[in-house]
N, C-alpha and C positions, 0 to 999 in steps of 0.2 A: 103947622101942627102935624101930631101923629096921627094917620088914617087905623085906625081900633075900626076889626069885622065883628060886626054881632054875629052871625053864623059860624059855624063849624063848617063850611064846604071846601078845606082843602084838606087834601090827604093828606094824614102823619104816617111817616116812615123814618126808616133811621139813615145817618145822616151817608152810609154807601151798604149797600147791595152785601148781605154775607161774603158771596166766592171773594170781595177784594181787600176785604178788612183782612186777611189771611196774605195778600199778595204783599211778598219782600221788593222792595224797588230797588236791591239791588241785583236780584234775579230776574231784572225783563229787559232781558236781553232785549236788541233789536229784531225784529221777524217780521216776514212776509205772510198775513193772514188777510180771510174773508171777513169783515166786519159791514155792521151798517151803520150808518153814519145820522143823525138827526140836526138841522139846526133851527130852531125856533125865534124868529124876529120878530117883534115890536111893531106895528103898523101904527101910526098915528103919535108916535113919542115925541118926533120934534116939535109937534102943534102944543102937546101939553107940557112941553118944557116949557115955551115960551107962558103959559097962563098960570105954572103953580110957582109955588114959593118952595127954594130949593130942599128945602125938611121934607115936606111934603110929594114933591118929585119925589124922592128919593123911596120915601113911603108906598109911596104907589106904586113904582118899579119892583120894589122889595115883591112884592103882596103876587106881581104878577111871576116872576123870576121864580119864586117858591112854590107856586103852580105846577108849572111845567118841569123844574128839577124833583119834586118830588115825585111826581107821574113817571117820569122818566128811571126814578129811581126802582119806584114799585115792579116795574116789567123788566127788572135786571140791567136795569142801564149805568153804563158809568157816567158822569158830569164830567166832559172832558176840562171846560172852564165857561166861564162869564164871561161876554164880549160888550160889553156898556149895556145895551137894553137887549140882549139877546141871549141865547145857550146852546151849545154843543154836545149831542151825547151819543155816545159809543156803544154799541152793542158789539158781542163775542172777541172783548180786550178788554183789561187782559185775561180775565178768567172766561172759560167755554162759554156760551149762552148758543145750545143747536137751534134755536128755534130762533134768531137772533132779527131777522124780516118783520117775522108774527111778531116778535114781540116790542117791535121800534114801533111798527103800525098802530100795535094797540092802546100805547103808551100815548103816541100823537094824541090820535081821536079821542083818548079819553081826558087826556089834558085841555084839549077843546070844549070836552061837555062841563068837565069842572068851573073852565071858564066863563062859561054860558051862565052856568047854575047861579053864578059866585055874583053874577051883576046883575041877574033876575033878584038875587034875594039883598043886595047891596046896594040900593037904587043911586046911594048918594054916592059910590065910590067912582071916581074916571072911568070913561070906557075907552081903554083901548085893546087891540087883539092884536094877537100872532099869529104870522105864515108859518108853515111850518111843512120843510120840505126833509126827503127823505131818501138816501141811497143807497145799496148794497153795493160792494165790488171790493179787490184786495188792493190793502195797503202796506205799508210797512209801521209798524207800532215798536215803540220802543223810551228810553228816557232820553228828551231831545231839548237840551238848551245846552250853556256854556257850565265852565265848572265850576261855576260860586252857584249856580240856580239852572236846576234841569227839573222837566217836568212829563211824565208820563203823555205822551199823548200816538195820532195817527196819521201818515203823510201821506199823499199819493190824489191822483186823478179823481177817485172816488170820492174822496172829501168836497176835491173842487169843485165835482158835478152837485152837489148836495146842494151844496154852499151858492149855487147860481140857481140852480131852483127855486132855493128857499126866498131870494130876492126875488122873483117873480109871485109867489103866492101870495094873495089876494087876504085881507084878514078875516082870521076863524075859519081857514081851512087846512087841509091838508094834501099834501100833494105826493105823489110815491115814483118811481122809475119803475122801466121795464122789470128790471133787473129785479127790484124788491118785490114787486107786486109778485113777479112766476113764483115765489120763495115764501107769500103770504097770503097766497091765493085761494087758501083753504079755511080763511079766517077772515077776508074783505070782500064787501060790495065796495064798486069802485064805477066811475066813469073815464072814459078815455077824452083827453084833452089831444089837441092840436101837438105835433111834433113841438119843442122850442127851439128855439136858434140860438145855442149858448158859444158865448167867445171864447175860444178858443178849439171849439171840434169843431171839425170837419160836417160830421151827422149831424143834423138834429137830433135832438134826444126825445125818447116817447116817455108817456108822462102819465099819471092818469090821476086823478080828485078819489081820494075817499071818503065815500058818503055813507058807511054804514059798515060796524062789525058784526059777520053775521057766522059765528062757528059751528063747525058738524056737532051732532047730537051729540051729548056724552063729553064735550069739553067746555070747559067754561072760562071765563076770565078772572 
């Protein structure tokens, strides 16, 4: 069967961000920019594949997937793409986003509380939640596949560092780098976690849980 929400608890938005509905893909070029990078997993999906019925998987997937793409979308995010039970989204590519840290962070956490909301008021709906790790640093952005199918997206280090965070976070939270937090620091309460030990650096990387958006007077979300 189809999972139907009685509630209204996910955010409608439209289906991209104004600056990119204007963006020619045949003017983006390749370039070296500062972006932040978001990926949002699934915790708990191979348990409940195995117990639904695949209509219904897929239902429930939907329900959660449109969560976090719309949240993402609301704080100027791009949807880089859909990864089976996951998603990718780009902040400051390809149109500007300065506040681009502030605005991946707040996008996260509030896509957490929606999700919270959504199975408080949904008793009978699956629970499952997303990690949801977060990184700032430069990539190169540009349209990158073969020439029958290219697709807009961002390459480099910083994706990768996101991308191994975001496998480490624990479901229904959030997790940010050095690098995003100095950049959103004026708009998060956060805790500092344990350096991690990701393959392929050298460093640990430092990390920290965001537990709370809390903005200077006179801004709002």
């Amino acid at each position: 069967m189809v999972i139907e929400l009685k509630s209204n608890s996910i955010p409608s938005t439209g289906y991209m961000p104004a600056p990119y509905v204007c963006a020619d893909a045949d003017t983006l070029a390749s370039e070296r920019r500062e972006v932040t990078v978001a990926f949002a997993d699934l915790r708990g999906f191979t348990t409940l594949a195995d117990c639904l019925p695949s209509e219904e998987l897929v239902s429930v997937l939907n329900i959660y997937l449109s969560i976090v793409a719309k949240t993402f979308r609301k704080y100027d995010g791009l949807i880089d793409k859909f990864m089976g039970d996951g998603v990718m989204g780009i902040w400051n590519a390809p149109a500007p986003c300065p506040e681009h840290a502030r605005q991946a962070t707040m996008a996260a956490f509030e896509a957490q509380q929606v999700i919270h909301t959504l199975q408080k008021n949904e008793p009978t709906l699956p629970r499952i939640d997303f990690g949801i790790g977060i990184n700032t640093g430069w990539v190169i952005s540009g349209n990158i596949g073969c020439e029958e199918h290219r697709e807009y997206s961002v390459i480099g280090d910083a994706v990768n560092v996101a991308a191994k965070i975001t496998a480490a976070v624990p479901g229904g939270r959030v997790w940010i780098t050095l690098d995003t937090m100095e950049q959103a620091k004026d708009c998060v309460v956060v805790m500092p976690l344990d350096p991690l030990a990701l393959k392929g650096k050298r460093q640990a990387v430092k990390a920290y849980e965001v537990i709370d958006i809390a903005l200077p007077q006179g801004r709002r979300l």
